[in-house]
C-alpha positions, 0 to 999 in steps of 0.5 A, spaced: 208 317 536 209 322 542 216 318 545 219 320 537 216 327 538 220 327 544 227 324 542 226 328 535 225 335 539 231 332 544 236 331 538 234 339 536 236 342 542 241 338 542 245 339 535 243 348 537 247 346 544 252 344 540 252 349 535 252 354 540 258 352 544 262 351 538 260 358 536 261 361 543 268 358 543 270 360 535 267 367 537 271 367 544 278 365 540 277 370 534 276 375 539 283 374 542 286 373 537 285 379 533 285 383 540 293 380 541 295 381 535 292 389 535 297 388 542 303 386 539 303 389 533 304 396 535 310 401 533 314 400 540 313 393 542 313 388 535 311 392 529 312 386 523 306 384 520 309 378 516 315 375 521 308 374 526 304 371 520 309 366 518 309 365 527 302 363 526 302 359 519 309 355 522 305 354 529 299 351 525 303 346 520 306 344 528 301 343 531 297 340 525 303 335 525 303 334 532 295 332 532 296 327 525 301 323 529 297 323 535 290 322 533 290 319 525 283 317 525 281 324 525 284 325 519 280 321 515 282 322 509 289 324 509 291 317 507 287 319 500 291 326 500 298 323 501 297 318 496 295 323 491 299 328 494 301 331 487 294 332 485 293 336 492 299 340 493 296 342 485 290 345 488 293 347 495 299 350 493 295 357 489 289 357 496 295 356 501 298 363 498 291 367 497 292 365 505 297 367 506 297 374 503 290 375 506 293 374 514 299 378 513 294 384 510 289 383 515 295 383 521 298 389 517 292 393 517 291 392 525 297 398 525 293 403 522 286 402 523 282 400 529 279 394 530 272 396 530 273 398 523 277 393 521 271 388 523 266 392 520 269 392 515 270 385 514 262 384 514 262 385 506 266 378 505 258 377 504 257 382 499 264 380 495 263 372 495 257 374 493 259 378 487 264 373 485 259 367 485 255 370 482 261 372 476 263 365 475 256 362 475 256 358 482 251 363 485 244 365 481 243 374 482 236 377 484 234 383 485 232 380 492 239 378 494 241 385 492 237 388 497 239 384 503 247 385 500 245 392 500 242 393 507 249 390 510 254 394 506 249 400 508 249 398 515 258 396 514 258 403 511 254 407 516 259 404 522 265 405 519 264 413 517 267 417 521 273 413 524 277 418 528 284 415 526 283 413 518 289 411 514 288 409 507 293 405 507 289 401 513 283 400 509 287 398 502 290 393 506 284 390 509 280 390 502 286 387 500 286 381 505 279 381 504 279 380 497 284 374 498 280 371 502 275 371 498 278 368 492 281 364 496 275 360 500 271 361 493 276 358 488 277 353 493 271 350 494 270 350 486 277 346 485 276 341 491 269 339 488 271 340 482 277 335 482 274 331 487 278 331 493 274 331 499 278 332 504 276 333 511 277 339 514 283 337 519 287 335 513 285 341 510 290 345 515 294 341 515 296 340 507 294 348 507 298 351 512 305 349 510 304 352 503 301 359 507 308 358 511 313 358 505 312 364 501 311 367 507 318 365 510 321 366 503 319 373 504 321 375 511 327 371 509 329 376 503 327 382 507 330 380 512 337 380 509 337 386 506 
């Protein structure tokens, strides 16, 4: 009894281990990401949101290439998806575009507003998934998840008051970004349950990035020539 104890308490500290590290490094990454493209994306150095988007969305489908074709048993369920590939490009093609429009909107935003406002912004994603949820019937309302809901917004509200530089346009695109994002992660999993097409989260990329790369592509493309 007391040697299962032990081993059940090692597992635990194990698992919260790991789940510390992967968050560390997620947090880390993010960080950087966001801080470089803050760096970038300024007036005299390299001010176009889309044309970086698609860099990010073509380096992700290359990598994600590179990564199946040197490790396929970490893509188990790729073989599914290339078999049903129409099925997959059905459902994935509408979320790879929602993506799409939820990067360029949050690299876009990074041009007229702070990163600390844009981040606390960012924290009502809780708030509207919610909200959405609960409009398509996936989440069930209470009173008591709207008073945790509101003390979130609250806190958000009382954070991004009084932004030295305020732009409008900055927070309409953050909303924007946020909104499609959202939808995006809210559709999906309804969609990919629904249709029953469990895919790993690797081949999931790797499916998603390219139909974010296009639109974007077709859209810096067209500015572009003009």
């Amino acid at each position: 009894m007391a040697g299962g104890s032990q081993t059940s308490l090692k597992q635990q500290f194990q698992t919260i281990g790991e789940a510390v590290v992967i968050g560390s490094v997620y947090i880390s990454l993010s960080a950087g990401l966001i801080s470089f493209n803050k760096y970038v994306l300024q007036e005299d150095r390299f001010p176009h949101a889309l044309q970086l988007t698609a860099t990010h969305m073509f380096v992700t489908s290359l990598y994600s290439l590179i990564l199946y074709c040197s490790a396929p048993q970490l893509y188990p369920s790729m073989e599914t998806a290339l078999a049903n590939r129409a099925s997959v490009l059905k459902y994935i093609a509408p979320l790879g575009l929602m993506f799409a429009v939820a990067l360029f909107c949050s690299n876009k935003a990074y041009m007229y507003s702070s990163v600390a406002f844009l981040q606390f912004l960012k924290e009502a994603n809780v708030a509207i998934v919610f909200f959405m949820s609960c409009a398509v019937g996936v989440q069930t309302f209470s009173w008591r998840k709207l008073a945790v809901l509101s003390i979130v917004i609250a806190g958000c509200t009382l954070c991004t008051e009084g932004e030295i530089n305020f732009v409008m346009l900055g927070l309409v695109l953050q909303v924007t970004s946020q909104i499609a994002e959202c939808s995006k992660n809210l559709i999906g999993e309804i969609v990919m349950s629904g249709a029953g097409l469990k895919l790993d989260v690797l081949t999931f990329v790797a499916w998603q990035a390219p139909c974010s790369l296009l639109p974007l592509l077709a859209v810096a493309l067209a500015t572009t020539s003009r």
